[in-house]
Each structure stands twice: as structure tokens, then as C-alpha cells.
C-alpha positions in Angstrom: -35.2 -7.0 35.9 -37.3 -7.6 33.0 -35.5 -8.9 29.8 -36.6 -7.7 26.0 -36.0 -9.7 23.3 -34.3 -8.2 20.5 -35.2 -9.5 16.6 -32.2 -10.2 14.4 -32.8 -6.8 12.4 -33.0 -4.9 15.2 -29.5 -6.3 16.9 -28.4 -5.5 13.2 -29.4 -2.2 13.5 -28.0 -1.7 17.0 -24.3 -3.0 15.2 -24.6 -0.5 12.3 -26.1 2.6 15.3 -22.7 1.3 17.5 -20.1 1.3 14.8 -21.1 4.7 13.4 -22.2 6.3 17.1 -18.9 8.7 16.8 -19.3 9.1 12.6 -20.6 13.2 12.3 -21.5 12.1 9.1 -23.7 9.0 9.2 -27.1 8.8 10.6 -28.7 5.7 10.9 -32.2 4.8 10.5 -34.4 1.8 11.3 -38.0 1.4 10.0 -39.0 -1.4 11.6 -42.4 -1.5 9.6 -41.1 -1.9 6.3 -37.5 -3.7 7.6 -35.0 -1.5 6.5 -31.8 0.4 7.8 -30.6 3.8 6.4 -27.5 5.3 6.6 -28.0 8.9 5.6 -24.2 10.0 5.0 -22.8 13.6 4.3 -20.0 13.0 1.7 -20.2 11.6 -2.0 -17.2 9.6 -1.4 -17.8 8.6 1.8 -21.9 6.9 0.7 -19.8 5.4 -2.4 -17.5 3.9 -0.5 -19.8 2.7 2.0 -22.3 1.7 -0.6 -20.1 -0.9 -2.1 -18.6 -2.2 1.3 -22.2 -3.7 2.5 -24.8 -5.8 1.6 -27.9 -4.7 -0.1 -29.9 -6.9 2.3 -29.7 -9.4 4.9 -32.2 -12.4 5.1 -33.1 -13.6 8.8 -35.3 -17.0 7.8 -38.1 -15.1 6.2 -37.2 -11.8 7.0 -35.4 -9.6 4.3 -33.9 -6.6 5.6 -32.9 -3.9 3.4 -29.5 -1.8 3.9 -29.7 1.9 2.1 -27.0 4.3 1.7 -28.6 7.6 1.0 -25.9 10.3 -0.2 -26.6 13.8 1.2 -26.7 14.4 -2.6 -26.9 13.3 -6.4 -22.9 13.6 -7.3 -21.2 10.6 -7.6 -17.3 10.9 -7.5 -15.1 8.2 -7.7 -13.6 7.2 -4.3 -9.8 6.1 -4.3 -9.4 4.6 -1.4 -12.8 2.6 -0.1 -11.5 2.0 3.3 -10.3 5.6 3.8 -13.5 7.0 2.6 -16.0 4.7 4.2 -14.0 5.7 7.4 -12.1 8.7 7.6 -14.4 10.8 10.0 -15.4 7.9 12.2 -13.5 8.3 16.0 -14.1 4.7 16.2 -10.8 4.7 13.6 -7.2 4.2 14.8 -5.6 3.9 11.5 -5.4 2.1 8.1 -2.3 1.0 6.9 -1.8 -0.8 2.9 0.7 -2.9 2.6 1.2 -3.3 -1.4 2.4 -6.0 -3.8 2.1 -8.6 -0.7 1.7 -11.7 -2.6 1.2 -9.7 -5.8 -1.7 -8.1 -4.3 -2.7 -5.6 -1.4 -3.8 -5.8 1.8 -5.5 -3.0 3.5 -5.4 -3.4 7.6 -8.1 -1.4 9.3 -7.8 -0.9 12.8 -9.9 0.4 15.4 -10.0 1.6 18.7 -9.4 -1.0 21.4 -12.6 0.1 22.9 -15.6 -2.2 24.2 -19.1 -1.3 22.6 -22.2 -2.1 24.3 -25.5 -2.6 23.0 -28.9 -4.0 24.1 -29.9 -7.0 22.8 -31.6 -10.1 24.4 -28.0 -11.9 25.1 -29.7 -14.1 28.2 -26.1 -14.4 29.0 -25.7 -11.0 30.2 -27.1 -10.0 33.3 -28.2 -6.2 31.3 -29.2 -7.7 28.1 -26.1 -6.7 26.5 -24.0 -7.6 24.1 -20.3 -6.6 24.4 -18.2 -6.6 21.8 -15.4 -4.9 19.6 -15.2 -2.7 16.2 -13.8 -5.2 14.8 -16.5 -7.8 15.9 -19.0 -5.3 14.3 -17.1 -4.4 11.5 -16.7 -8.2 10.1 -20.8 -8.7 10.7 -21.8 -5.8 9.0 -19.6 -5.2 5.8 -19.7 -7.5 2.8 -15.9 -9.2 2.4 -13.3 -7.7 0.2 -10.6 -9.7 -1.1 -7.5 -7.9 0.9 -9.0 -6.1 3.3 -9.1 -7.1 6.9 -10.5 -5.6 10.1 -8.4 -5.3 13.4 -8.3 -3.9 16.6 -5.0 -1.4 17.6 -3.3 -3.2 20.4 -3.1 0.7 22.5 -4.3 1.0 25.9 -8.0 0.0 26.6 -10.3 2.9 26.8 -13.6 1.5 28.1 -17.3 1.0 27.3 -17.9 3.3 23.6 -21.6 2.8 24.3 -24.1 3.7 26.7 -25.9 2.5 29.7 -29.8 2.9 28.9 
């Protein structure tokens, strides 16, 4: 079996294509030309939200890659609840639960499925290529920190491979 090697952007790309795989409303793109990822999202909310959650680009050595949320529209509204919004159609999405005045501030638990993802990329360690991994796992890599917000994986029964076998 022939292996392919995967550049950092495109493993990046795989992440964001996993996490929102079972999101109706956001497409991602990759241009590899011109190194950037899209995420076309139906919902004003739901591109705000997202918009502010990840980074505008990601540098790998001399490689910039740019990240773009494109609204299906112009409206901006103001989104309440980031977490909520960024992830309220997205099957990958047990639950999120706020916890306030903890400390004097909030903390904002969201928790996936306890489902493996699967991905190409050139993980020599895996006999396919793949890497395996967890929402969560993708969730941490791909979304900028927020003060009080932490991703987690629900503790339900397993329910096996979210990805695909190529």
C-alpha cells in the first residue's frame, strides 16, 4: 500500500471537513493554490459566531493559511450564545451546558459525541494513513481559546468510526 503525504494545511482542512461532516449548514472549502479554507455557513448567527471562535490564519513555517467564514448573506445579528450558535445544527453536538458565577465567571462545557473520526493524513503510524481521533481533539486544534469555554467529550456509549473509509 502506497502512503501519501499530507501538508499541514491540508490535515487542517481534513479537521475542519471532519468536525463539520454532519453540519447541514457549513461547507468547507480548500483552495490549495492560493492556501485557504472556507467555511460557507447558512445562518448569520451561526458565521458570527464561528467567525470569532477561529483564527484568521494559521502559519506552518512559511506557509500562511487563511481561515474564511463566508455568511450565506450581508446581515450581521448579534449572536448570544457563541457556543450555541457556532454549534447548534452540528450532529457531532451532545450538549452544552453553562455553569454561571463559577469563580465569578462562566464556564461553558461543550460536549460532543463519543464518536471516533477518521481522516487521511500521512500518520506513518497507522497502517491506512489515518489519523484517529475525537471532536474534542479537533475542536481544541481548530478554534482560537476562549477564556471559559472548554471542549469535552459526553461519556455515552461509543458509537463508532464518524468518518469514512476512502
Amino acid at each position: 500500500m502506497a502512503m501519501k503525504i499530507v501538508s499541514p494545511w491540508v490535515n487542517l482542512y481534513r479537521e475542519y471537513e471532519e468536525f463539520f461532516r454532519r453540519d447541514p449548514y457549513v461547507k468547507v472549502l480548500c483552495d490549495d493554490e492560493h492556501k485557504t479554507i472556507d467555511l460557507y455557513v447558512d445562518g448569520d448567527a451561526k458565521a458570527e459566531a464561528l467567525a470569532m471562535m477561529m483564527p484568521a490564519e494559521r502559519a506552518f513555517g512559511g506557509v500562511v493559511v487563511k481561515i474564511c467564514v463566508i455568511p450565506s448573506n450581508d446581515k450581521t445579528k448579534t449572536c448570544g450564545d457563541l457556543c450555541v450558535d457556532a454549534f447548534s445544527s452540528n450532529e457531532a453536538l451532545a450538549f452544552t451546558k453553562t455553569i454561571h458565577g463559577l469563580f465569578n465567571n462562566d464556564i461553558t462545557y461543550v460536549v460532543f459525541e463519543n464518536t471516533v473520526v477518521q481522516y487521511h493524513n500521512d500518520d506513518l503510524g497507522d497502517i491506512f494513513g489515518q489519523r484517529s481521533c475525537l471532536y474534542q481533539d479537533l475542536a481544541k486544534d481548530i478554534f482560537t481559546e476562549a477564556d471559559g469555554v472548554y471542549f469535552c467529550t459526553n461519556k455515552n456509549t461509543y458509537k463508532g468510526p464518524a468518518g469514512y473509509w476512502p
